[in-house]
N, C-alpha and C positions, 0 to 999 in steps of 0.2 A: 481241218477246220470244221466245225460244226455246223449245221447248218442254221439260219435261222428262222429266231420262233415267235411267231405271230397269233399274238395273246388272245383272239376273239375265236379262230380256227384252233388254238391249243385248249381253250375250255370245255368241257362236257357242255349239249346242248343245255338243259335244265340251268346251269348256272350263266352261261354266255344269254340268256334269256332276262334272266333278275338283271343282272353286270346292264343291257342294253336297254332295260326298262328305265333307266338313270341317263341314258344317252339325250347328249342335245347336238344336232346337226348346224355344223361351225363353216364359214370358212374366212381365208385369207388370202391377197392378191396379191400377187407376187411380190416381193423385197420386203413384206411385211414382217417388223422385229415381232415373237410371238412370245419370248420373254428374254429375259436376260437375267445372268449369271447375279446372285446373291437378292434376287426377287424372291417374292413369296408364292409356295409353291402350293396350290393351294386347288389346282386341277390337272388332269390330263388326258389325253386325245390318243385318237385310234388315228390314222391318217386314212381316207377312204383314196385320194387321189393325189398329186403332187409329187411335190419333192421336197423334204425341209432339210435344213445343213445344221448339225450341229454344232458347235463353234465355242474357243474358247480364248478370252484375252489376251494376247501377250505383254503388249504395251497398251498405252493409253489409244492407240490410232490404229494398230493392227490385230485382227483376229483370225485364227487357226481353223480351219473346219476341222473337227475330230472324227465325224460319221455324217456319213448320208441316210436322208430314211426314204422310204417310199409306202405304197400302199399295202395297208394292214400295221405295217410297224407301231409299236407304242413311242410315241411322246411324251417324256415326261416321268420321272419315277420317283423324283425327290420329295413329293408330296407323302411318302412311304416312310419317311427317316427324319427324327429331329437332325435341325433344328427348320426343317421345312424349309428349306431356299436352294432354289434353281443351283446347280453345279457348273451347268453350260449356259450358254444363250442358244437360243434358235429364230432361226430366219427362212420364212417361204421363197424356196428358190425356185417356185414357178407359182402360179396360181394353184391352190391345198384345199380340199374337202377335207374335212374331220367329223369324228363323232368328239363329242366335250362332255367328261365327265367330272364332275364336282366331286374333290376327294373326300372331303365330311362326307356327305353323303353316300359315296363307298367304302368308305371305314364304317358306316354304323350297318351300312349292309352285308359288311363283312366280322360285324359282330352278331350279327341276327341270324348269320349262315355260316357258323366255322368252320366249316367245309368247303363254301366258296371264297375264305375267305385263305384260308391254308392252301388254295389251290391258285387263287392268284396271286398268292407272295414269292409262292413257285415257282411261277410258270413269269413273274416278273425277275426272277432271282436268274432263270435261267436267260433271260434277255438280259442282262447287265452280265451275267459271265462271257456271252456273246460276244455282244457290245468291247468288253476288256480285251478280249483274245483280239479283236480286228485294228484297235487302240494301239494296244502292243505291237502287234504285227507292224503298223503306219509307223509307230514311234521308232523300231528297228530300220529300217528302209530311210529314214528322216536321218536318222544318228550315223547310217550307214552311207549315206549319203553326203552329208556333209562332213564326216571323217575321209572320206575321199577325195573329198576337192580341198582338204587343207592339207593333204600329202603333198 
């Protein structure tokens, strides 16, 4: 398994500098919903502290954690991809520091540096292969699990 990559320590300093020039210092108190699945995705976060659970529908009353994050991890990637809406929900499973980044705002600085801006589609591309592989992995263990207790 790969390990994982933590977008603010995987940028050259020079760009993680512009990138944090656009940061706004966020937080949220624990059980806080931070968005939710088919919302407009329209920013996203470095997590400096906490723990957010990523989560996704199943029924109208229960939801799934798909990943846990913690500090450094990105929050947030849909802001990247029409048609711009949340894929998962997230929830502060403790009290969460973040950095909040406005994605206009880093799309047009990712047109004014396409260098930084090629290096964080990157270096986000490589956190969503991540992210799939740990998915997968939980989804086999889930499948695998509950094809055992129906033997």
């Amino acid at each position: 398994m790969t390990k994982a990559i933590k977008l603010l320590t995987a940028l050259p300093s020079p760009q993680r500098q512009r990138l944090m020039a656009l940061a706004r210092e966020v937080s949220f108190p624990e059980d806080t919903r931070i968005f939710e699945a088919g919302g407009t995705a329209d920013r996203f976060w470095v997590i400096r502290s906490g723990a957010v659970s990523l989560d996704q529908r199943v029924t109208s009353i229960q939801r799934v954690t798909v990943a846990s994050l913690g500090s450094g991890d990105l929050l947030g990637w849909s802001w990247l991809f029409p048609p711009y809406q949340w894929d998962f929900g997230a929830e502060a499973f403790s009290p969460v520091r973040a950095y909040e980044f406005d994605a206009a705002a880093v799309l047009r600085l990712c047109e004014e540096d396409p260098g930084l801006g090629m290096s964080l589609v990157r270096h986000v591309a490589e956190i969503l292969a991540h992210r799939l592989e740990l998915t997968r992995g939980r989804l086999m263990e889930q499948y695998g699990h509950h094809r055992r207790n129906a033997l």
